[in-house]
C-alpha positions as CSV (number, residue, x, y, z in Angstrom):
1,X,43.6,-1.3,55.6
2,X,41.6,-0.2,52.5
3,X,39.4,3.6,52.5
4,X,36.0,2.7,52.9
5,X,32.9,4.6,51.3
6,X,29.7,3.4,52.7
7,X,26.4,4.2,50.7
8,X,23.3,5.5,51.5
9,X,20.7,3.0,51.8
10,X,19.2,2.1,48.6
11,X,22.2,3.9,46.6
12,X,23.7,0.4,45.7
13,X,21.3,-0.4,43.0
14,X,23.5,1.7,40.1
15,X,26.6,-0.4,41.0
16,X,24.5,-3.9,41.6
17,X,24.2,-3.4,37.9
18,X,27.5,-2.3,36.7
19,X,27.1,1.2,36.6
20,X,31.0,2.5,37.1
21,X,29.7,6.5,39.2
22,X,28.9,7.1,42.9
23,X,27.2,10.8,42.9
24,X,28.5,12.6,46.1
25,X,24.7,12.9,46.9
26,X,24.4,8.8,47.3
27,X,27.5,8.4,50.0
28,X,26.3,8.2,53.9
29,X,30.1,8.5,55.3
30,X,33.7,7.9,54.4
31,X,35.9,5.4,56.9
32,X,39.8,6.7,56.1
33,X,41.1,10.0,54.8
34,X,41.6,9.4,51.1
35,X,43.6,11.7,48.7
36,X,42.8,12.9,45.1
37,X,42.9,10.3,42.9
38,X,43.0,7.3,45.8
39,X,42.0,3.5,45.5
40,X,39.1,3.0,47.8
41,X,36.7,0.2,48.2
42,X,33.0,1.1,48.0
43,X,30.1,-0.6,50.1
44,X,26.2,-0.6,50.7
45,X,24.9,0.6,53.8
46,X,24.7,-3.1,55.2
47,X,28.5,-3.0,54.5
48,X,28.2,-5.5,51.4
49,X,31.3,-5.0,49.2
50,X,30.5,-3.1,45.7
51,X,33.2,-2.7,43.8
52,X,36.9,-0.4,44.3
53,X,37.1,3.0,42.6
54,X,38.9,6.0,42.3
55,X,38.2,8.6,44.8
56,X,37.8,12.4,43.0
57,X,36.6,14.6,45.8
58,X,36.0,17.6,43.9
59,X,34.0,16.2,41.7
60,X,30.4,15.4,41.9
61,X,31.5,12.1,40.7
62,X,33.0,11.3,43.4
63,X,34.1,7.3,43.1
64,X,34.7,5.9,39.4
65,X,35.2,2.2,39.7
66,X,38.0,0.7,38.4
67,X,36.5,-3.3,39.2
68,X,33.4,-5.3,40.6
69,X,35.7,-7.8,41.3
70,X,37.0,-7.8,45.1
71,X,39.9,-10.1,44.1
72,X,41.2,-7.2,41.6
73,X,43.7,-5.2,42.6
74,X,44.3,-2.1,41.3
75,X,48.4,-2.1,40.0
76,X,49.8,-2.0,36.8
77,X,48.8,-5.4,35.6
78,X,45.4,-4.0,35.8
79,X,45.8,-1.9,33.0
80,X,47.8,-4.3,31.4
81,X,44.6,-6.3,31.1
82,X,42.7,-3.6,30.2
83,X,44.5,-2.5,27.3
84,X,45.7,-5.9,26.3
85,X,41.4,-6.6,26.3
86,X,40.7,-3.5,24.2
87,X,43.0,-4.4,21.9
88,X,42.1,-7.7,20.9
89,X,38.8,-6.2,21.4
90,X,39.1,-4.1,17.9
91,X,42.1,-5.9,15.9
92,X,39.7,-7.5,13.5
93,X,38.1,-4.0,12.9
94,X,41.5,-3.0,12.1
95,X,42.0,-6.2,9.2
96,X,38.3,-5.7,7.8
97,X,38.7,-1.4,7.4
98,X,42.8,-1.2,7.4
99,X,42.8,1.0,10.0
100,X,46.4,2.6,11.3
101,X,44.2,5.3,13.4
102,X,41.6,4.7,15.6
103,X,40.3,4.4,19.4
104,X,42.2,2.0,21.5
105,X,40.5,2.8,24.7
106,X,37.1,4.7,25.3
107,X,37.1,5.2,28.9
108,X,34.2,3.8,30.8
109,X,33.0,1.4,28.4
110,X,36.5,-0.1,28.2
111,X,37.0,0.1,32.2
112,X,39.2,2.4,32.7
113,X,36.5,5.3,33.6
114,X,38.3,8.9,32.4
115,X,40.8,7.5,30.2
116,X,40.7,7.9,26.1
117,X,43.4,6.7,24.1
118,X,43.9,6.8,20.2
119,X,46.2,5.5,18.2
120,X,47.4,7.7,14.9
121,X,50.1,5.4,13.1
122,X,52.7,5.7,15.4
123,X,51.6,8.1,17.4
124,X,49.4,6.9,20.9
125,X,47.6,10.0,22.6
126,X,46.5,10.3,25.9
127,X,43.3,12.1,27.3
128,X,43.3,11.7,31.1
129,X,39.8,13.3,32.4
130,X,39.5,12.2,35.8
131,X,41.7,12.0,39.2
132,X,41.9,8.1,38.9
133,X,43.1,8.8,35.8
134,X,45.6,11.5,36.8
135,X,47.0,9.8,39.3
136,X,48.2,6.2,37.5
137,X,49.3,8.3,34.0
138,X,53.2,6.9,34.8
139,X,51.9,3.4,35.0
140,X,49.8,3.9,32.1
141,X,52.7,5.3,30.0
142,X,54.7,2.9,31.0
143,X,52.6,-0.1,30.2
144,X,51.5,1.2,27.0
145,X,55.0,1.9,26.5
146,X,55.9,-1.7,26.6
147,X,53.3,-2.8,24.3
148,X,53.6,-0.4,21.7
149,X,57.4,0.0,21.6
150,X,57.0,2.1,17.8
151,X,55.0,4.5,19.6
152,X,55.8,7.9,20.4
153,X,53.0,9.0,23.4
154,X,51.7,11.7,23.8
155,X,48.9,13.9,26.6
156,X,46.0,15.7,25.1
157,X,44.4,16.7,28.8
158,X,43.2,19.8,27.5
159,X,39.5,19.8,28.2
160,X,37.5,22.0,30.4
161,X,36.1,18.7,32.3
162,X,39.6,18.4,34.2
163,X,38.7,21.1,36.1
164,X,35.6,19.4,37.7
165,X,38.1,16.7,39.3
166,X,39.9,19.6,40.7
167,X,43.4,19.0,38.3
168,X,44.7,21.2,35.8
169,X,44.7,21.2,31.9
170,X,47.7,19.2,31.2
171,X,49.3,18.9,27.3
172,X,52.9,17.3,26.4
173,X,54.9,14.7,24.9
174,X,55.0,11.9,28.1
175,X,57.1,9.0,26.1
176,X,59.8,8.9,22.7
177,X,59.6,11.4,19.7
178,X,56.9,12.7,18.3
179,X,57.2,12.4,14.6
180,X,56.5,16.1,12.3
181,X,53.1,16.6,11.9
182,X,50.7,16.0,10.3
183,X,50.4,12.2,10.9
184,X,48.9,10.4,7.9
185,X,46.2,7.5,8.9
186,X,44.5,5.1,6.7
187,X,40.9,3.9,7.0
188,X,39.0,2.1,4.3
189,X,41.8,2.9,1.7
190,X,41.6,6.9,2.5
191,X,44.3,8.7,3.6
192,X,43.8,11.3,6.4
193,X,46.0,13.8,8.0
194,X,45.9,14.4,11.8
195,X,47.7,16.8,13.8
196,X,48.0,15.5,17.6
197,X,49.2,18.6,19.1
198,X,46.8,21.3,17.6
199,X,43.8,19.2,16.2
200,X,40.4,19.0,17.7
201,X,39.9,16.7,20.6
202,X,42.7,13.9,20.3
203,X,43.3,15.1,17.1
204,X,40.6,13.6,14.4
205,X,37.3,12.1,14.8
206,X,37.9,8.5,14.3
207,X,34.1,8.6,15.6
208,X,32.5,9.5,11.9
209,X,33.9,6.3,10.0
210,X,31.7,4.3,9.3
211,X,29.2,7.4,8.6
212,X,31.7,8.9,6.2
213,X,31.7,5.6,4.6
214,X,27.9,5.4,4.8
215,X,27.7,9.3,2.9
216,X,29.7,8.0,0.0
217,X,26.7,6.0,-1.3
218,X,24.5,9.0,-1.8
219,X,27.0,11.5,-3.6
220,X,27.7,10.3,-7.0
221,X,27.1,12.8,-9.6
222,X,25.5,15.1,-7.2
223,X,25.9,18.4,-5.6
224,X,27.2,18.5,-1.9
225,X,27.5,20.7,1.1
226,X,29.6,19.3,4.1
227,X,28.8,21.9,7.0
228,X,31.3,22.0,10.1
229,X,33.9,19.9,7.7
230,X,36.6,20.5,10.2
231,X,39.7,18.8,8.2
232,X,37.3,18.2,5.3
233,X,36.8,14.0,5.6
234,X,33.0,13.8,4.5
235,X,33.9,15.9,1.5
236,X,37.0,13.8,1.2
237,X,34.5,10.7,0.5
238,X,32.8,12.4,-1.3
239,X,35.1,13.0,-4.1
240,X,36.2,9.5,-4.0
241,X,32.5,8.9,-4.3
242,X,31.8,10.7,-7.5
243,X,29.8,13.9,-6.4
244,X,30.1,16.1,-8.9
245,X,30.8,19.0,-7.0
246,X,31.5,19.8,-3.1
247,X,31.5,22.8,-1.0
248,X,33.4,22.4,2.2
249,X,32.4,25.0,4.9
250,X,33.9,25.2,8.5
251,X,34.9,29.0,10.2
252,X,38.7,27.7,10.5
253,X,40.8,28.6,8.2
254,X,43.6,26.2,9.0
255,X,40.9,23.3,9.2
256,X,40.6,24.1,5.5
257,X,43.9,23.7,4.8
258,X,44.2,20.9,5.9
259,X,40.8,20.1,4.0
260,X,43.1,21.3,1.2
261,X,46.3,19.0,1.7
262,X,43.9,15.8,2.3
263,X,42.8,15.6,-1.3
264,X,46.3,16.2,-2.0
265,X,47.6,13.6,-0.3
266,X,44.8,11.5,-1.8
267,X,45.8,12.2,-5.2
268,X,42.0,13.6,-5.7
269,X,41.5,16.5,-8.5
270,X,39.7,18.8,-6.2
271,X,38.7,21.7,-9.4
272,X,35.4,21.0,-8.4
273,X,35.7,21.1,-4.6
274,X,35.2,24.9,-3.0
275,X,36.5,25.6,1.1
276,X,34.3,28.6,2.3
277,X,35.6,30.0,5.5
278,X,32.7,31.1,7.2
279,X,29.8,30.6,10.2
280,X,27.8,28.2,8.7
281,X,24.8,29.7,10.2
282,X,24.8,32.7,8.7
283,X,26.3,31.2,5.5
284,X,22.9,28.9,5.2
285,X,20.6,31.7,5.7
286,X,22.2,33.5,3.0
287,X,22.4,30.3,-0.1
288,X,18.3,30.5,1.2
289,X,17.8,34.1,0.5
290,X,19.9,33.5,-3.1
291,X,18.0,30.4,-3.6
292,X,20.9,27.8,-3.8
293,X,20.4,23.9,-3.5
294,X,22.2,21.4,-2.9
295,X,21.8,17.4,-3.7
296,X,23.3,16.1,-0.4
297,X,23.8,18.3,2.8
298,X,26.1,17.3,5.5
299,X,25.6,18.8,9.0
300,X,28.3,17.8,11.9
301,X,28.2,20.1,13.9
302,X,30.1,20.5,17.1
303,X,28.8,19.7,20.6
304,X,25.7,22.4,21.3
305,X,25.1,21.0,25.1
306,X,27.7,20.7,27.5
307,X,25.3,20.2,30.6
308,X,21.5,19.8,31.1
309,X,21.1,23.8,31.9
310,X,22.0,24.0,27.9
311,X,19.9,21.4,26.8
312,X,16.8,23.4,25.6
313,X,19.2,25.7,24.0
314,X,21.0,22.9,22.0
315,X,17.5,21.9,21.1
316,X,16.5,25.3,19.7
317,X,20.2,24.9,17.9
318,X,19.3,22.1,15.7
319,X,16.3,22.4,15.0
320,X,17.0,26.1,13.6
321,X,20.1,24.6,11.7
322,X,18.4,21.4,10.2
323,X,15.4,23.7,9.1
324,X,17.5,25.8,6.9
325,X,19.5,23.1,5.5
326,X,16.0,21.2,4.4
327,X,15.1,24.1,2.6
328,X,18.6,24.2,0.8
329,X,18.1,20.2,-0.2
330,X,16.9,19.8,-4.3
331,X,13.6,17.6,-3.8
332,X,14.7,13.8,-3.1
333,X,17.6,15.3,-1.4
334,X,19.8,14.1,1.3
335,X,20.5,15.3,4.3
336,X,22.9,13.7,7.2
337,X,22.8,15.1,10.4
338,X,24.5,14.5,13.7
339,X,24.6,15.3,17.2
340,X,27.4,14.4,19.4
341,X,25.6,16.0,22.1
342,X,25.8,13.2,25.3
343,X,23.0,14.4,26.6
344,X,21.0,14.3,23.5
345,X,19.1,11.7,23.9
346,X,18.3,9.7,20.2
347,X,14.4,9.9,20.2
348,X,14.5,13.6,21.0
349,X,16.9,14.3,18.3
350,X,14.7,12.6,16.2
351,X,12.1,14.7,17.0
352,X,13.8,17.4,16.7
353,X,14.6,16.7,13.0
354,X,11.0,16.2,12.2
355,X,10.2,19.3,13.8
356,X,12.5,20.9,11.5
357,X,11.0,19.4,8.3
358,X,7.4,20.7,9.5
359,X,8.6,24.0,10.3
360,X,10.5,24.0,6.5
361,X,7.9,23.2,4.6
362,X,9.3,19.6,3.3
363,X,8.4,15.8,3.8
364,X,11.3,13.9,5.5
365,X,11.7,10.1,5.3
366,X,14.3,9.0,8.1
367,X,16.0,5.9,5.9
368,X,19.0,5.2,7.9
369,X,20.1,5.8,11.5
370,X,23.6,6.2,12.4
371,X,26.1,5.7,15.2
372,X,30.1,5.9,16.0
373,X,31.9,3.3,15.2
374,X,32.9,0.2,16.8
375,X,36.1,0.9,18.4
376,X,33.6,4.1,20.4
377,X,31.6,1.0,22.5
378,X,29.0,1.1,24.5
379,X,29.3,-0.4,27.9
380,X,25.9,-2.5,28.4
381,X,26.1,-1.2,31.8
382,X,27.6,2.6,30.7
383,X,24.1,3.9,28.5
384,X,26.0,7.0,28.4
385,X,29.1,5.9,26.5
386,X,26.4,6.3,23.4
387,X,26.5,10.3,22.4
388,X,27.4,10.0,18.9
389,X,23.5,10.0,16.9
390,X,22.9,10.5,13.3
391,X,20.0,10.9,10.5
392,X,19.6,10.3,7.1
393,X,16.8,11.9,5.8
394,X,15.3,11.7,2.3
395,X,13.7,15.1,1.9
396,X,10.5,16.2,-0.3
């Protein structure tokens, strides 16, 4: 007999439309005695079957369904369709950009709520962010496993997050060898080093593509800043672009080595490429006090909000930071900015922008707005799977 979680009344409406959460706050009782990580079935208060979730008890998330189909089962073929589904999902993304690294499943908007998987060349890594999750990693490995025989896999379940579902931080090689690293990926003819074990998130931010891509149009001959370069990519297309010079700025020094060895790998001259290992902050304040500009400015920073409580504080963030980089930009300069705040919403950040140019003295012209790429979807019912949002701004 299946663990039942009956709804308050009313607290259907989310799942009528797809949405994958039930908030602790919305459930009126629980029939069964269901363990971390659990298959239950969820219904409305007049019993109406919903859809069949994960149950994570610690969290305030406390079901994240798996199906709205009541003949699904939850087993291993279910993730077998998953992944098989994601993947034909993105191969001809992979023919049209020759891509050997990028997102094979994004969680939620691929149905498998808490669940991110990338693929580096041979390489398949795991983030596992919720007790559903947890619980089925051996049938994931094992299916993936099957599928992607070359592969070595391996667990990035480092992130704070994990904690909320009551499980611990969790990193490790879970299936074959892992090759030496770095791991070199292709994507639109570039060649990018990633190192699975020690690199940000999964590794890389397969995210930026398109918008490193996009960047390349503006550099040619030009003078760039790439701020928060992490392993140097923007910068990277930017030398393939043309620019005639480009400072890459990020306060880890091992990110800039590795900002170092991409060029090199890329055969690119880099005598006219500088790596500044500072707090780009402070390092903006002080190019305004000595009165440096730049053509094109790059701003990626990381995550500034985590929750809601740090919103206004995010705000206060970017608008300080896209201020000061405005005043750096030559007249008719570029500026790209980014938030990959989730909880930023897109018109605020937008706002937030054009508060910037106001309060630095310049005329802004929003001409293209940006996104992650393709392979990051965006459930139709899953609003939130959209958290990557980016400007470019023609500045006066």
């Amino acid at each position: 007999m299946s663990i039942r979680i009956k709804l308050k009344p009313g607290r259907e409406k989310s799942l009528d439309r797809h949405h994958p959460w039930v908030f602790a706050s919305g459930i009126h009782n629980i029939k069964g005695k269901p363990q971390l990580g659990d298959t239950v079935d969820v219904v409305a208060h007049d019993g109406r079957w919903l859809g069949r979730g994960a149950w994570s008890p610690e969290s305030q998330i406390q079901v994240r369904i798996w199906t709205f189909d009541r003949q699904e089962e939850i087993d291993r073929a279910f993730f077998e369709r998953r992944i098989q589904r994601a993947q034909a999902g993105r191969d001809e993304l992979i023919r049209e950009k020759g891509l050997t690294g990028y997102r094979l499943i994004a969680a939620e908007s691929d149905g498998l709520p808490g669940i991110t998987i990338d693929k580096y060349a041979n390489v398949l890594v795991c983030q596992l962010l919720s007790a559903g999750a947890d619980v089925w990693r051996d049938t994931l490995v094992s299916v993936l496993a099957q599928h992607y025989p070359d592969c070595a896999i391996y667990e990035r379940s480092d992130v704070d997050s994990r904690k909320k579902e009551g499980l611990p931080l969790v990193t490790g090689l879970l299936h074959g060898q892992l090759p030496a690293m770095p791991v070199i990926i292709e994507e639109n003819g570039v060649r990018i080093s990633v190192d699975v074990e020690k690199g940000h998130k999964t590794g890389f931010y397969l995210d930026q593509r398109d918008n490193r891509a996009m960047a390349a149009r503006f550099v040619e001959g030009k003078s760039v800043l790439n701020c928060f370069c992490y392993t140097g990519t923007f910068g990277l297309y930017a030398a393939k672009g043309g620019a005639a010079s480009i400072e890459n700025v990020d306060v880890s020094a091992l990110a800039l080595d590795t900002a170092r060895h991409n060029m090199a790998i890329n055969e690119l001259d880099d005598s006219h490429v500088t790596y500044s290992e500072a707090d780009v902050f402070k390092l903006l304040r002080q190019y305004r006090d000595e009165g440096k500009t730049f053509d094109v400015i790059v701003l990626d920073p990381p995550k500034f909000a985590d929750n809601k409580a740090q919103l206004s504080g995010a705000c206060r963030g970017y608008k300080d930071i896209n201020m000061i980089a405005m005043q750096l930009l030559k007249p008719g300069g570029v500026l790209l900015t980014f938030s990959c705040s989730g909880l930023m919403p897109a018109d605020l950040f937008q706002k937030i922008v054009a508060d910037a140019a106001l309060d630095a003295g310049r005329d802004a012209q929003f001409i293209e707005r940006l996104s992650q790429a393709s392979d990051h979807p965006i459930g139709a019912a899953f609003p939130e799977g959209f958290y990557l949002k980016g400007l470019v701004a023609k500045v006066w």
